[in-house]
C-alpha positions as CSV (number, residue, x, y, z in Angstrom):
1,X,200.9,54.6,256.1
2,X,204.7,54.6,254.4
3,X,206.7,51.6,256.1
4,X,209.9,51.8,257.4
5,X,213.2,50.5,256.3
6,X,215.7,50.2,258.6
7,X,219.7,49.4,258.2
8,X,222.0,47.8,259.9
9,X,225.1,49.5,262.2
10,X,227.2,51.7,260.1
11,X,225.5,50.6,256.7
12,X,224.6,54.5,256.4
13,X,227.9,55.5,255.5
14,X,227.3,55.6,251.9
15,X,224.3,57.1,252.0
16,X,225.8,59.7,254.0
17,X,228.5,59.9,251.5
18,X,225.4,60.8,248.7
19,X,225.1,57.3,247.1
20,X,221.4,56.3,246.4
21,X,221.5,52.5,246.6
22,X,220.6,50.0,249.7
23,X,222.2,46.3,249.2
24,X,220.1,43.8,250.7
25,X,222.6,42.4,253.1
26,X,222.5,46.5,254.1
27,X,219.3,46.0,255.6
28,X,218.4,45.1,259.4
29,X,215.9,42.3,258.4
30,X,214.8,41.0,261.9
31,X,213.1,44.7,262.8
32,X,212.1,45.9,259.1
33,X,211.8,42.0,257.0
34,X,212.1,42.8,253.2
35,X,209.8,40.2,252.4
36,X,206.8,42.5,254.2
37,X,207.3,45.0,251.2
38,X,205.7,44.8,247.2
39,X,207.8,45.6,244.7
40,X,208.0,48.9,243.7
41,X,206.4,50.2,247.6
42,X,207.8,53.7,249.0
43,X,209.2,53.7,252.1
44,X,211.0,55.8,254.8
45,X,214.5,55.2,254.8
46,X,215.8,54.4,258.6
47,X,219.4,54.5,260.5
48,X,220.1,51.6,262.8
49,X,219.5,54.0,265.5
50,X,215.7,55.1,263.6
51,X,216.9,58.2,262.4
52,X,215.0,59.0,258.9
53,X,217.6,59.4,256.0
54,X,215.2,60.2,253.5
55,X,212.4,58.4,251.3
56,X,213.7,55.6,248.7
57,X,211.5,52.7,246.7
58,X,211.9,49.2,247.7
59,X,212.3,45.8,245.4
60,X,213.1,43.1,248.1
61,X,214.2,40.5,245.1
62,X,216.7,42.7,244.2
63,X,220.4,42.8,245.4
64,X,219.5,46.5,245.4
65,X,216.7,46.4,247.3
66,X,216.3,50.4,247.7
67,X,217.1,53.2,246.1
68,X,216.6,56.8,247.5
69,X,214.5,59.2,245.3
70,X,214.8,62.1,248.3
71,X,217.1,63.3,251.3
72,X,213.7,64.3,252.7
73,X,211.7,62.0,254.6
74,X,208.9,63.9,254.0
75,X,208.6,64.1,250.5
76,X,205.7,62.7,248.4
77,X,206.9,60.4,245.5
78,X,204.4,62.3,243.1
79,X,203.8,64.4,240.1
80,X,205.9,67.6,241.3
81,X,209.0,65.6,242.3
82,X,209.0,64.6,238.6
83,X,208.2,68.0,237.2
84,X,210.7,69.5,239.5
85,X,213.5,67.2,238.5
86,X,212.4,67.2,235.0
87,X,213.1,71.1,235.0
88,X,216.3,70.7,236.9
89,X,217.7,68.1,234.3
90,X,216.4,70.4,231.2
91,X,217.7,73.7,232.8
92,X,222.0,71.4,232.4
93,X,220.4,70.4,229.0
94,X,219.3,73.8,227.8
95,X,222.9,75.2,229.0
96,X,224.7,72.5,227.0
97,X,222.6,72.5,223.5
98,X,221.2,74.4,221.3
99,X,219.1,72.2,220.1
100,X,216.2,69.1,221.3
101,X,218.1,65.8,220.9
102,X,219.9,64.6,224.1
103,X,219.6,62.1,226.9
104,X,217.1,64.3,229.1
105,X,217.5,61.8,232.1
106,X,220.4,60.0,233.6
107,X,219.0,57.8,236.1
108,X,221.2,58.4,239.4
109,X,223.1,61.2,237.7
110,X,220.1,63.0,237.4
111,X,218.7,62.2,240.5
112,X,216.1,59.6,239.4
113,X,217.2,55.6,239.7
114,X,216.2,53.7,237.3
115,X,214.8,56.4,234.8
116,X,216.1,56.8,231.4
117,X,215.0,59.3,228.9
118,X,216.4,60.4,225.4
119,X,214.7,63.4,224.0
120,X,214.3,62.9,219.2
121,X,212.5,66.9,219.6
122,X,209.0,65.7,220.2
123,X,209.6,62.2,220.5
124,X,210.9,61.4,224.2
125,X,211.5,57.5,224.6
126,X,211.5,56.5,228.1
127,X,212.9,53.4,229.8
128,X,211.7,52.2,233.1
129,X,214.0,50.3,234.6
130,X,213.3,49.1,238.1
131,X,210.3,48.5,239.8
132,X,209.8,51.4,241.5
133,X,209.7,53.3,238.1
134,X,207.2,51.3,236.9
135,X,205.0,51.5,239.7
136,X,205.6,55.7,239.2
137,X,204.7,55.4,235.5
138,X,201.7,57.2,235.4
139,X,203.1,59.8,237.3
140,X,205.6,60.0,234.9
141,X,204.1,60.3,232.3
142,X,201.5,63.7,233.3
143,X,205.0,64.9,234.4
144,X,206.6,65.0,231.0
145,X,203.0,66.3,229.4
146,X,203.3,69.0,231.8
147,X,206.9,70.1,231.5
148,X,207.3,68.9,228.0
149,X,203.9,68.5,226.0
150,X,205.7,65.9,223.3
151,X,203.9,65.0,220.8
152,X,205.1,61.2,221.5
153,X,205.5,59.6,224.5
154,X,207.4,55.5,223.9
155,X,208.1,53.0,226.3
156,X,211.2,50.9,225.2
157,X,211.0,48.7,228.4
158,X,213.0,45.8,227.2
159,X,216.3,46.1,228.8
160,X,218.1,43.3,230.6
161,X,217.8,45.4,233.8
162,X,213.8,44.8,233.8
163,X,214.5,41.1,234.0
164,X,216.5,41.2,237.1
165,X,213.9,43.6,238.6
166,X,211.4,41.3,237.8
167,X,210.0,43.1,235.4
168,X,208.3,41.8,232.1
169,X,209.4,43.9,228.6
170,X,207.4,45.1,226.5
171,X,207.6,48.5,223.9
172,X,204.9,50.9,223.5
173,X,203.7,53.8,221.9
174,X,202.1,55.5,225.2
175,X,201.0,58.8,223.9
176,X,200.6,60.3,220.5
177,X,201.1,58.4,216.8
178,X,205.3,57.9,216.3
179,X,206.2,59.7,212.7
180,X,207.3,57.0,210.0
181,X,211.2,58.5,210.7
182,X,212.3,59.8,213.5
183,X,214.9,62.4,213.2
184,X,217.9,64.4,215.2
185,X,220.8,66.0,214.6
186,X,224.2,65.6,215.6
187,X,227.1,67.8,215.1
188,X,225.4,68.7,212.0
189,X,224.5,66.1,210.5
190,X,220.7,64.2,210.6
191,X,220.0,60.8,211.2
192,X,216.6,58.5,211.0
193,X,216.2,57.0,214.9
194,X,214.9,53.3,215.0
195,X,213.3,54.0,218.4
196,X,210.7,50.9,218.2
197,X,213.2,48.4,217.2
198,X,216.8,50.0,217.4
199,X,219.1,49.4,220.4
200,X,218.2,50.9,223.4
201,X,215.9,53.8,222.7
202,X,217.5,53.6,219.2
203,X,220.5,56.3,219.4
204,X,223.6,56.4,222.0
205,X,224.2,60.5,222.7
206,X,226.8,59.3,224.8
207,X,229.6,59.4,223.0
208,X,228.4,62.9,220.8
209,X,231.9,64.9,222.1
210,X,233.8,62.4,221.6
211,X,232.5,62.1,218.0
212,X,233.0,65.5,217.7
213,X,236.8,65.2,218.3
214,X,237.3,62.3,215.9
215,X,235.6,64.4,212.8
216,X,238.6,67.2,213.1
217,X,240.8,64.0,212.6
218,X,239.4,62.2,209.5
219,X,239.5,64.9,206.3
220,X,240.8,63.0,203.1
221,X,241.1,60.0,205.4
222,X,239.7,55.9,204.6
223,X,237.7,55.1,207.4
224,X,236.9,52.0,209.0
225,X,233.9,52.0,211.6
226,X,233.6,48.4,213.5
227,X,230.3,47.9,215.4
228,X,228.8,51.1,213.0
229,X,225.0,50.5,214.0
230,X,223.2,53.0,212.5
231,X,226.4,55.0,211.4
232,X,226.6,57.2,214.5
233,X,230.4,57.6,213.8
234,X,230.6,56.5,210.0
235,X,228.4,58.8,208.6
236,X,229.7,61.9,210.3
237,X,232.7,60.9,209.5
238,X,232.2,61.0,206.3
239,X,230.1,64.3,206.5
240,X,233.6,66.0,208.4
241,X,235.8,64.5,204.8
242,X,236.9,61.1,204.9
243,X,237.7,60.1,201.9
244,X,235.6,56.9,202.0
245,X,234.0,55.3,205.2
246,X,233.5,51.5,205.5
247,X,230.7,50.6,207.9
248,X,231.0,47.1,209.3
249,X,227.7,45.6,212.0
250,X,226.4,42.5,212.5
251,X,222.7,43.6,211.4
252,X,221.6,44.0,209.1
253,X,218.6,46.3,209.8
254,X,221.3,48.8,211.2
255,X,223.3,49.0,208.2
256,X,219.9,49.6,206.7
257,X,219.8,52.6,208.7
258,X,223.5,53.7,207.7
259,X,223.0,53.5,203.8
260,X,219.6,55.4,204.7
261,X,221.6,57.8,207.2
262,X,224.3,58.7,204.1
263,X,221.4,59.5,201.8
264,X,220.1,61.4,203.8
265,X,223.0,63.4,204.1
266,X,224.3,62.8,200.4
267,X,227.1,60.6,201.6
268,X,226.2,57.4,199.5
269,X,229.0,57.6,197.8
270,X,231.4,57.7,200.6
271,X,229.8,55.6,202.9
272,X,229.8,51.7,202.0
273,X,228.5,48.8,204.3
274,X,229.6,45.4,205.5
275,X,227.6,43.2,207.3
276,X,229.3,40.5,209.4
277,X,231.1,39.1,212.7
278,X,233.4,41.9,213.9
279,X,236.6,39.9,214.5
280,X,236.2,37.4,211.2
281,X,235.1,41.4,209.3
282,X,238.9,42.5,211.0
283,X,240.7,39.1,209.9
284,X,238.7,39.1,206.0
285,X,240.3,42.8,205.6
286,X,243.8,41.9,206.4
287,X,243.6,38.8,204.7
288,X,242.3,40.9,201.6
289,X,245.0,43.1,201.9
290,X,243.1,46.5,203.1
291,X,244.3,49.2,204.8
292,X,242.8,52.3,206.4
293,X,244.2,55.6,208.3
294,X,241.7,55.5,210.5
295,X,239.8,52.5,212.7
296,X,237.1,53.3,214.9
297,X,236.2,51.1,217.5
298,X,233.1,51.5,219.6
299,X,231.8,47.6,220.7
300,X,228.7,46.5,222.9
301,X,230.0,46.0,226.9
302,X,232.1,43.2,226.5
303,X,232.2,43.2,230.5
304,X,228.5,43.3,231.7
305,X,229.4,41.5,235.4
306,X,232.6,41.6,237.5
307,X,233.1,38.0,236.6
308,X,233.0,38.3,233.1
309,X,236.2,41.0,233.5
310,X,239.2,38.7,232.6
311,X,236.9,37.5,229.4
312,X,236.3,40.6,228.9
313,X,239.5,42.0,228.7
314,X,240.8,39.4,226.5
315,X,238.4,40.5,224.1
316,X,238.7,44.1,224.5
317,X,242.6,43.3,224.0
318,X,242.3,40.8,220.6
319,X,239.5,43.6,219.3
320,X,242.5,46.4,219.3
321,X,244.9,43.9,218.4
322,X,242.7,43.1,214.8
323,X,242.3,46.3,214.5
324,X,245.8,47.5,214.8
325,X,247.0,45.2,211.7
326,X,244.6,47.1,209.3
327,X,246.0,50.7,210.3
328,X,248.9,52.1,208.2
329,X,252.3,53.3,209.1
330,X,250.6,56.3,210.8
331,X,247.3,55.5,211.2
332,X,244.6,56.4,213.8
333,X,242.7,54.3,216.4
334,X,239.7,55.2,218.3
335,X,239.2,52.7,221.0
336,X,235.8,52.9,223.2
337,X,234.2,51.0,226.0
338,X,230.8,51.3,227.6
339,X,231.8,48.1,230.0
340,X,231.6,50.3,233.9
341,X,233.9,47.2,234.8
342,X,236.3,48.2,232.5
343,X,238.2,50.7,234.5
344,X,240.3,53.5,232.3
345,X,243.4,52.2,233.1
346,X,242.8,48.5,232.3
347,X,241.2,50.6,228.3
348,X,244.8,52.0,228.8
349,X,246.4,48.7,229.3
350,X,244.6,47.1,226.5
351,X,245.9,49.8,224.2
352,X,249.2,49.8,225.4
353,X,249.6,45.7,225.3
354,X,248.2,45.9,221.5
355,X,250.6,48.3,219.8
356,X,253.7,46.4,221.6
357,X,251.6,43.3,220.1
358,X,252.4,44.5,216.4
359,X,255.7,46.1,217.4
360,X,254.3,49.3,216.9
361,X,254.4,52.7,219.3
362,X,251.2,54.5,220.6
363,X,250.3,57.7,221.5
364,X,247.6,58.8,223.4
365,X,246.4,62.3,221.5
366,X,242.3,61.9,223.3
367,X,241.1,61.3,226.2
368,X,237.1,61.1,226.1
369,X,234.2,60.3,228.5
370,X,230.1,60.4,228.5
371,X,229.0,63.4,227.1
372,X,227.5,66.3,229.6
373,X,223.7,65.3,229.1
374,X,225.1,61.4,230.7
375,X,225.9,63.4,234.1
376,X,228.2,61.9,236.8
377,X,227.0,61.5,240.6
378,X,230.4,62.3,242.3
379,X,229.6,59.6,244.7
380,X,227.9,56.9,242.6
381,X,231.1,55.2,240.7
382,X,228.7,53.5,238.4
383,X,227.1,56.4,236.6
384,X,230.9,56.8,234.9
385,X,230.5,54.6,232.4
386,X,232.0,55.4,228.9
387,X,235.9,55.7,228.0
388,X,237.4,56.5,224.5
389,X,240.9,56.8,224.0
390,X,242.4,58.3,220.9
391,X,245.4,56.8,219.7
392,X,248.1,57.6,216.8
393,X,250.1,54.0,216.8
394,X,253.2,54.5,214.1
395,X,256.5,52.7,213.3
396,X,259.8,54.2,213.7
């Protein structure tokens, strides 16, 4: 029999609202204790008054302790809630691309906490993130052979949001033998995906339009890309006419993957790599006495916790500063952020504090956010995520 977990007075009102998550401190423990549940258990949502809300998994070491999978109390967490989600996510994707390669599932903006899945064309690499994913696994998995039939199926189960579930990591191939190279396309141009070993499930689609916007910008243009990875930016860059791209990461192994990623498009001779700390890459290039038209700037979250925001921000802010010296008298920046806690206006005022820095003027010419296939829940703040702000900074 499905338990029951009930909330305290008034602690409905984001549910009610269409948010999916249940704090701990939410939860009336005296009538439903959260130490009576497994990690990972379903159970039947409850008002304070014992009105059902819907169905929802439980983790009780978690600060979220729940998160609601369905409005309807009666529904099964089984096979056909993933199939029927699965087709409801790839009937947006279908109407957005033309072809295979996208984020298929967006967690809570897809109606499925704590489920990640990027689709290489056959390849789908799947991150469970919670406990009550994991415990769904298998069900997951016969729901993607039936909707999808891949011929791969990986587990990249190794983020920092496992941990904190209580969750071990581990990667593994869970269906099918993975090709030696993986590939997609972006805005026309191909790239080899390190899905075993690359970060995350090896490729960010999340800033794809946003890409897009910069490549009308960069024709006959010197490039810098700081925190390249696998030359998601770079390379098209290059590919839309830059003149000559400079690719700058701290590993290695991913500026592997650029020089790979240029050949592959026959950009090897516009595409060059430096390996290195980001801000001593920034302060070695002024020192030497190079200059570029165009900086791109797309960093890991500098802000991962609410009390790591003023740090934070004082990074974000010396990062455009750096990056700012290097531009010419007309030059281009493309400032990003994937930090949630870094709210658009605070990306604004990091932007605006910098060109003032070097005595420069800004203006904003782009505006860009998570790509379509990243959907928002209007009522789940946190699914909003990525900001990129395109900037001509210029002296008089």
């Amino acid at each position: 029999m499905t338990q029951r977990l009930r909330l305290n007075k008034n602690a409905d009102r984001r549910l009610k609202a269409g948010h999916l998550w249940i704090y701990s401190n939410e939860v009336d423990t005296k009538e439903t204790p959260l130490q009576n549940f497994t990690g990972g258990e379903t159970a039947i949502i409850e008002a304070s008054n014992g009105k059902a809300l819907g169905v929802a998994y439980v983790n009780p070491h978690s600060l979220i302790c729940a998160r609601v999978m369905s409005r309807d109390p009666s529904m099964r967490l089984d096979r056909s809630l993933f199939v029927h989600r699965f087709n409801q996510a790839l009937a947006l994707r279908e109407r957005l691309f033309d072809k295979p390669f996208y984020r298929l599932i967006h967690g809570e903006g897809d109606l499925l906490p704590g489920l990640v899945i990027d689709r290489f064309g056959d390849v789908l690499v799947v991150q469970l993130n919670t406990a009550g994913m994991q415990a769904l696994s298998e069900e997951i998995v016969d729901a993607l052979e039936k909707v999808f039939k891949p011929d791969v199926i990986v587990f990249r189960n190794d983020t920092g949001g496992r941990l904190q579930e209580g969750l071990e990591a581990n990667v593994e191939v869970a269906k099918g033998t993975l090709p030696d190279d993986v590939l997609i396309e972006e805005n026309g141009v191909r790239f080899v995906v390190p899905v075993l070993d690359g970060q995350k499930t090896g490729w960010f689609f999340d800033h794809r339009t946003n890409r897009e916007w910069l490549n009308r910008q960069v024709a006959g243009k010197r490039v810098l890309d700081v925190f390249s990875y696998v030359g998601g930016w770079g390379v098209q860059a290059a590919a839309s006419g830059a003149s000559s791209v400079l690719c700058v990461d701290s590993s290695g192994p991913a500026l592997s993957q650029v020089a790979r990623n240029a050949e592959l498009n026959g950009l090897h001779e516009q595409v060059a790599i430096g390996e290195g700390d980001a801000f001593e890459a920034l302060a070695a290039l002024k020192a030497d006495g190079e200059e570029f038209d165009v900086v791109i700037l797309d960093p890991p979250a500098f802000i991962k916790k609410r009390k790591d925001i003023p740090s934070g921000e004082r990074a974000y802010a010396r990062l455009n500063r750096e990056a700012m010296r290097l531009l010419g008298r007309d030059g281009l920046l493309l400032s990003a952020s994937c930090s949630m806690h870094l709210a658009p206006e605070r990306l604004m005022e990091v932007v605006r504090s910098s060109v003032r820095h070097q005595d420069r003027h800004g203006q904003v010419i782009f505006q860009g956010h998570q790509a379509g296939d990243h959907p928002v829940h209007p009522a789940i703040p946190e699914t909003s995520y990525l900001k990129a702000l395109g900037v001509r900074v210029f002296r008089d």
